[in-house]
N, C-alpha and C positions, 0 to 999 in steps of 0.2 A: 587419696583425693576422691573424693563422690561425685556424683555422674555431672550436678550441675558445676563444677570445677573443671571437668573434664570438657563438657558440653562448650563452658566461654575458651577456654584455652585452644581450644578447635577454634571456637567461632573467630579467634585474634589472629589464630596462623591463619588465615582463609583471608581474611583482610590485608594481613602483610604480603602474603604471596599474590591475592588482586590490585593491590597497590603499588607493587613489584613488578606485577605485566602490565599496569594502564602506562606506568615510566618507561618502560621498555619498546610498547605499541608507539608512544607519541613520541618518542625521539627517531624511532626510524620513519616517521610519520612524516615525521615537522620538513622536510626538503620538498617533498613529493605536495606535500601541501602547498607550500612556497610558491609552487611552479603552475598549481595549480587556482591560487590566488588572483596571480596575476592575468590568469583567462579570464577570471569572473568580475574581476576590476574591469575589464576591457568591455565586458557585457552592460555591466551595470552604467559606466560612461554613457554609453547608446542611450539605455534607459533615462539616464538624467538628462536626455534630450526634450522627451516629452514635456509639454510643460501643461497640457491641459487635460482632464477626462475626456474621451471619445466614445461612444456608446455606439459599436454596428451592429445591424441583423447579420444574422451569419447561419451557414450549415452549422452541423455538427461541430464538435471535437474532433481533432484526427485522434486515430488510436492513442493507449496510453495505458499504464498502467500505473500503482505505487503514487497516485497523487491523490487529493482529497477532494470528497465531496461535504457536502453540509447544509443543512435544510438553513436558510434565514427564520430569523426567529417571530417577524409580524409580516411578510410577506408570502405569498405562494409561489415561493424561489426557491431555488437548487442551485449552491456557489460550487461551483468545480475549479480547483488551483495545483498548478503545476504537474510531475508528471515525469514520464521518462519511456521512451520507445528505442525499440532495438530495430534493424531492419536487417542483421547476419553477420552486417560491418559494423557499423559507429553506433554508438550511444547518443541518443537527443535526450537532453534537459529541457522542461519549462518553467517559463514562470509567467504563464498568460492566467487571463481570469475570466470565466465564463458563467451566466449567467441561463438557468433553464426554468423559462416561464411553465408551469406545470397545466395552468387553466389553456392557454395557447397551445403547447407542444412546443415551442418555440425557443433559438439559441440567440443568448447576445453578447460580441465578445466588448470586452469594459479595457479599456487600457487607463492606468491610472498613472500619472509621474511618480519614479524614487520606487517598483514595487519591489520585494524582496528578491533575492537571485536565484537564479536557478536553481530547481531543485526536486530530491522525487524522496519519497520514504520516509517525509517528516510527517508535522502530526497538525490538526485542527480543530479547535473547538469554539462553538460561538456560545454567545452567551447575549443574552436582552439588551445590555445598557445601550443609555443616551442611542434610540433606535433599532439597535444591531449591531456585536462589535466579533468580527471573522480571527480570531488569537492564532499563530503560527508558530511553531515552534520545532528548530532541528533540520535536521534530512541532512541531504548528502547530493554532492555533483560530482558528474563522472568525468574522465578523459574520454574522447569520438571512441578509443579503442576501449573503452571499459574497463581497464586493467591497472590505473589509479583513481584515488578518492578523498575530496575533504568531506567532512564530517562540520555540518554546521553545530554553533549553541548560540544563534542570535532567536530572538522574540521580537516578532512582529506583530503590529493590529491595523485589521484592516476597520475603518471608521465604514458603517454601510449607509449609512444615512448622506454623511460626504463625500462620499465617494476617495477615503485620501488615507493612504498608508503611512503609518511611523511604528520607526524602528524605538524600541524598548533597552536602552540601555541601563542594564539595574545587575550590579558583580552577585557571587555567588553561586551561579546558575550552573548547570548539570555541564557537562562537558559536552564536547562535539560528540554527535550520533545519530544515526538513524534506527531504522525500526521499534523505536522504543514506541512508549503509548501515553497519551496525555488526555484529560476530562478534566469538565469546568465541576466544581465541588462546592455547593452554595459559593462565596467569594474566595472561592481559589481556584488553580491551575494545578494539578497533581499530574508529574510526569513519573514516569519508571520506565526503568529495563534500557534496552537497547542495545545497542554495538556500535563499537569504532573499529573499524579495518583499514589498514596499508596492505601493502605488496606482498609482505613476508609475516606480518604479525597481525593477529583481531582480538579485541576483546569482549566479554558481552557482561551486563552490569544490570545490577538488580538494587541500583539505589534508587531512593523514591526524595522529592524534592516540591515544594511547593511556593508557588506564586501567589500576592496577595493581589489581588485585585484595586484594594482602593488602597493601599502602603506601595504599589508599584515595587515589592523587593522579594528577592528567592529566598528560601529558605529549607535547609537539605534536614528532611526526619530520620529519626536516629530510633525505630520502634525496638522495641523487645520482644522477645521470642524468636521461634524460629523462619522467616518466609523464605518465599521462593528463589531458588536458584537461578543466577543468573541468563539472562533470555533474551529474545526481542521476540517480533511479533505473534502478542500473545494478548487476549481477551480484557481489559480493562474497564469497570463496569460501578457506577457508583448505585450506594443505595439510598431510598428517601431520607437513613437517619444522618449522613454525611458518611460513612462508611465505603471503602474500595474492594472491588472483588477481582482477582486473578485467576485468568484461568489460560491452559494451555502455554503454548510458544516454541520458540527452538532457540537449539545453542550448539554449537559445537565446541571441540575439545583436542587439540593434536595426542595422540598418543606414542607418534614420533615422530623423524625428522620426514616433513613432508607428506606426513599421514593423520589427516582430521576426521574424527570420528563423530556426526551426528545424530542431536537428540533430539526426539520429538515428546514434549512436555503435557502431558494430560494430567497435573495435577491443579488445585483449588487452595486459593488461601485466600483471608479475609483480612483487610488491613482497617483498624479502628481505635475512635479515640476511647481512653481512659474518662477523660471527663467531661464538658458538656458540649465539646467541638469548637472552643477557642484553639489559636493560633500555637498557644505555649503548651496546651495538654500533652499528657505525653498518648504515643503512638503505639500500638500493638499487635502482632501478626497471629495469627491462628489457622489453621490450617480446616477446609472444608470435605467434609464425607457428604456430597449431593446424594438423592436416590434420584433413582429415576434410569434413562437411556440417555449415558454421554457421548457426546462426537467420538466419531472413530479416530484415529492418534491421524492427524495432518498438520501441514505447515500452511503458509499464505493466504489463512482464512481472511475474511473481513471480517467486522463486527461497528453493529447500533445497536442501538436502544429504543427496544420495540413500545406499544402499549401493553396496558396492566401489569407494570414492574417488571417487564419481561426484557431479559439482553437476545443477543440472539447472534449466532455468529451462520456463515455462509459460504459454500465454496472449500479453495483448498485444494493443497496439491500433498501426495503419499508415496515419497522416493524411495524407490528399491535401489538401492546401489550397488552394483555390482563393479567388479574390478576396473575396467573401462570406460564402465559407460554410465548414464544413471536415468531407467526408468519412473516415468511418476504415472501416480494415477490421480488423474485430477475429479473432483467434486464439483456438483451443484444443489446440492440440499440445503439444507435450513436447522438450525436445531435452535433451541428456544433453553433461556434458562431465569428459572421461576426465582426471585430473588428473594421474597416473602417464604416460600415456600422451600425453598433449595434444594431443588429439582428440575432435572433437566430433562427434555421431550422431543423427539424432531416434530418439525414442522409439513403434517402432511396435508395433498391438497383433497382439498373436499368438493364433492357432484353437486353444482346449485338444482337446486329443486326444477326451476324450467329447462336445466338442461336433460336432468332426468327424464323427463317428461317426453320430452325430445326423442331420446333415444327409445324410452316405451314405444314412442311412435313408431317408429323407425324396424322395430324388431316384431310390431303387429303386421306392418306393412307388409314386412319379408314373409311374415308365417302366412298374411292373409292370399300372397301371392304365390303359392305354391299349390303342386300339383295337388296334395293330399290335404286337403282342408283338417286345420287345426285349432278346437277352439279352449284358449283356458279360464278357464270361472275364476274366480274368487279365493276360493279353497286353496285350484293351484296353483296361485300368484303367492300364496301367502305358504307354499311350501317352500317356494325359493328363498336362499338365505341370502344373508345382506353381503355375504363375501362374495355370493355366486353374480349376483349382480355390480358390486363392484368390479370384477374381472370381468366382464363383458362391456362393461360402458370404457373400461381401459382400455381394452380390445378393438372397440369401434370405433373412439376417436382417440388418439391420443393427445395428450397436453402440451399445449406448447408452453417451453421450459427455457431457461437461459441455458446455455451450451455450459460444460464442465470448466471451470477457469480458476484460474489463483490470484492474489492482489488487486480485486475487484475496488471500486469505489461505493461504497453502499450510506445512502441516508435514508431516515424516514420523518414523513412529515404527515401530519391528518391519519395517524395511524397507516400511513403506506408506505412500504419500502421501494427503494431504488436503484438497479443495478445498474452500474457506467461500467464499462471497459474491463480492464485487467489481460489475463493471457493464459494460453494453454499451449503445449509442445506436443507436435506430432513425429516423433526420430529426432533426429538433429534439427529439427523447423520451428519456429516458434512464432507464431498466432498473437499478436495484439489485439485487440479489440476495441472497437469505438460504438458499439451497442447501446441499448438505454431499454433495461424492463422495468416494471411495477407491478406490485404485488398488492391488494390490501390485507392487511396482517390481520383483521377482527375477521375476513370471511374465510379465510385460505381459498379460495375456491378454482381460481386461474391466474396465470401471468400474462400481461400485458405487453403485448411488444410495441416500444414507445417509437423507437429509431434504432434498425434495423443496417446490419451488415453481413455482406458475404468474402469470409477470411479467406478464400481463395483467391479471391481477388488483389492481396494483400502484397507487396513487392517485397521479395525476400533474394539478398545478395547474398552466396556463399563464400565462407570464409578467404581470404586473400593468399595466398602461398609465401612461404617464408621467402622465396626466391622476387616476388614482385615486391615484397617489404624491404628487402636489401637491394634492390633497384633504386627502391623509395629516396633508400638512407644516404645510398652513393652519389641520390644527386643530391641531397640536402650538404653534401659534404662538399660540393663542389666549388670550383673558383666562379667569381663573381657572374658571366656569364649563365653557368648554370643555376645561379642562387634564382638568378631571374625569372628565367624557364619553369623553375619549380614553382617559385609562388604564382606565376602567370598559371601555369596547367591546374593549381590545386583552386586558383579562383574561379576556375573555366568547368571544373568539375564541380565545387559550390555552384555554380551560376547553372550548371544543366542538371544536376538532381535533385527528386521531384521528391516529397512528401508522399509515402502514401495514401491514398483514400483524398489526397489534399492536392489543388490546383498547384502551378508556380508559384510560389511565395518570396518576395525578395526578403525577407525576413530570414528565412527560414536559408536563404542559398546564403548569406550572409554570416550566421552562423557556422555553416559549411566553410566556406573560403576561410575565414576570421580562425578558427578552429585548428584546420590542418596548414596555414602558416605559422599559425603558433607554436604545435607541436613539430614541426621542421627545425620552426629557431630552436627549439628546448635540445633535439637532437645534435646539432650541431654545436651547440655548447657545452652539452652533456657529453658528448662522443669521440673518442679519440679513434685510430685505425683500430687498435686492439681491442677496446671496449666495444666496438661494433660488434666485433662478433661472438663476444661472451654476452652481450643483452639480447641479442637473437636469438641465442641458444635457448637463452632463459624465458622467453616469449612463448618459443615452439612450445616448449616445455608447460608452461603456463598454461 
């Protein structure tokens, strides 16, 4: 048999053995989702209460990470959508919609009737028609404890001109997942990659699928050759000719029972038509050798689509894992990748000419104020090299920069980038963010600090003890008296905890109460005396 014999017979077992674990993931899946459907049914009811658009001024965002942002396509707006914050104990999901005037500074939250549900990890891209039209697609809602998940595959459009969301019912489409990555492609929707994960099983997938814009129908590509290994969040990036660029991501991989081993993915492929970029062409993968300086191997970057063909990814987190515990080293750089050219470069910041000047000033001042008069000419101003004077203007001011973070929200509009939120870990602590920088991408020269936070200030609850969790559980088991007691205390602790960085919100204590009577009833159905404490066991464990 010859290599390419060998090459498809490999490529069929890979598919049957991926086909083998996506049946195996969604059947231990399909309960846990079950249970967790019916929270989001409960949400959405709320929501179909609304019956009209509301438009208020408002602060900020509260922190958030893993939701999207996106430049509107004829206005000088910034659409920010849903999200998900951790506070040590519970998991928050959103699915609010926010509005950031750019010429103002200014935030407006939009509530719209019927929006999609909750959700963080999916994906967004707009695209011009009839006005403005914001496309949604995927993600994932969590349990308050984080430790189950469904995996969306509905398609949403937000209409921006009317302000009015519909849901896109059209079969074929990618299965439930998050972290994957989606881009508008002249008239289509091109998603890839991603993962579905349950309790005990995850899978991650490297099919690519496209939506047609004016056919309203999916349609899953079948390209030839060899591409990337299955991933999620990883670099997705179109070119002028219709053409998709991959780069980076991560995946992991059990290598036994209860031991997963991950990868962080720093390779490049090129996904493109055969013929002139109809619907039916076929599809082909090839793989990319860039020159240049590539990103150092990270996870949680973000990534736009800068000026002059440029992609540009940002951020990031770089996990050492050790037996116990797991160190990251989180990122705030920039790296640029040349699409034309297929070369990639960081992004460094450059001394504006007045600031320069500036600091001439400043280092005359010093010389001319000292005891031992010093004067230099011409000559030897012009001995000094351009690096000796770079280190000293770094030295004298430094730059104000966005803190190191992962799962940022990043867009750019007018050739300016945007940084919203995301998170960084300090030991077992973790950092949200509700920040807001600007950069412009033609001068490099400074960051912008738009709206401003200090994460210390941030409320962080540390983890619960298995003994106050089997408190929990005992009263949830209880006779009708204590069933009482329970939902009355867990509405009374919705009703007193406070948001973050955010006033009382009866919204938000709502969520809370509505949340953990839910999962009380789930327990109490789910729970016999015996299973109580073999799924305790397995939590610690967890």
């Amino acid at each position: 048999m010859g290599k390419k014999g060998k090459r498809e017979k490999k490529g069929k077992g890979a598919e049957k053995t991926a086909a083998k674990m996506e049946r195996k993931v969604s059947r231990r899946a399909r309960k846990e989702e079950e249970d967790l459907e019916a929270l989001i049914a409960e949400f959405q009811t709320l929501d179909a209460k609304k019956t009209q658009v509301i438009e208020t001024s408002c602060p900020p965002p509260s922190p958030r990470l893993n939701g999207s942002l996106s430049a509107h396509p004829e206005k000088d707006e910034l659409i920010l959508f849903g999200g998900e914050y951790f506070n040590g104990q519970k998991t928050y999901l959103y699915n609010d919609l926010y509005l950031y005037n750019i010429r103002k500074n200014s935030w407006t939250k939009v509530e719209i009737p019927n929006p999609p549900p909750r959700r963080c990890a999916h994906q967004a891209a707009v695209v011009p028609t009839a006005g403005g039209q914001l496309w949604v697609f995927g993600g994932e809602f969590a349990s308050p404890s984080g430790e189950q998940f469904y995996h969306y595959k509905d398609l949403w459009v937000l209409h921006l001109a009317s302000k009015t969301w519909e849901q896109i019912k059209a079969p074929g489409g990618p299965s439930g997942r998050s972290g994957h990555r989606m881009v508008a492609c002249k008239r289509q929707l091109m998603v890839f990659g991603g993962f579905h994960e349950s309790t005990r099983d995850y899978i991650y997938y490297n099919d690519v699928y496209a939506f047609n814009l004016d056919s309203f129908t999916w349609s899953k590509l079948a390209p030839s050759g060899i591409g990337p290994a299955p991933r999620s969040g990883c670099q997705m990036a179109t070119t002028p000719e219709g053409s998709i660029v991959i780069y980076g991501g991560y995946s992991k991989q059990r290598v036994k029972k209860d031991v997963d081993k991950g990868t962080l993915h720093t390779d490049m492929f090129l996904l493109k038509t055969e013929g002139s970029g109809k619907e039916e062409d076929k599809w082909v993968w090839s793989r990319l050798n860039p020159s240049g300086v590539k990103p150092t191997p990270r996870s949680g970057f973000s990534v736009a689509i800068g000026p002059n063909n440029r992609s540009l990814l940002f951020g990031g987190v770089h996990d050492e894992e050790e037996e116990e515990s797991i160190e990251g080293d989180f990122f705030n750089d920039i790296y640029f990748y040349d699409i034309g050219k297929n070369r990639w470069f960081p992004g460094q910041l450059k001394v504006s000419r007045s600031e320069k000047r500036k600091r001439r000033r400043g280092r005359r001042a010093e010389t001319d104020g000292g005891d031992d008069e010093v004067i230099s000419g011409p000559a030897d101003e012009k001995e000094r090299s351009e690096s000796e004077e770079e280190e000293e203007d770094a030295a004298l001011s430094p730059q104000v920069e966005p803190c190191p973070r992962s799962n940022a929200m990043l867009a750019v509009k007018h050739g300016v980038l945007y940084v919203y939120g995301g998170m960084f870990e300090v030991g077992d602590r973790q950092f949200t963010l509700s920040d807001l920088y600007s950069i412009d991408l033609h001068k490099m020269e400074e960051w912008k600090v738009l709206v401003e936070m200090d994460p210390k200030t941030q409320e962080w609850l540390e983890e619960s003890e298995s003994d106050e969790e089997e408190e929990d559980m005992e009263g949830a088991e209880g006779g009708e008296e204590d069933e009482e007691s329970s939902e009355e205390d867990s509405e009374d602790e919705g009703g007193e905890e406070q948001h973050p960085s955010v006033q009382p919100d009866e919204k938000h204590a709502d969520y809370l109460s509505r949340t953990e009577q839910y999962w009380i009833k789930v327990a109490r159905s789910n729970m016999g005396p015996d299973a109580k404490e073999k799924k305790l066991k397995g939590k610690s464990e967890s």
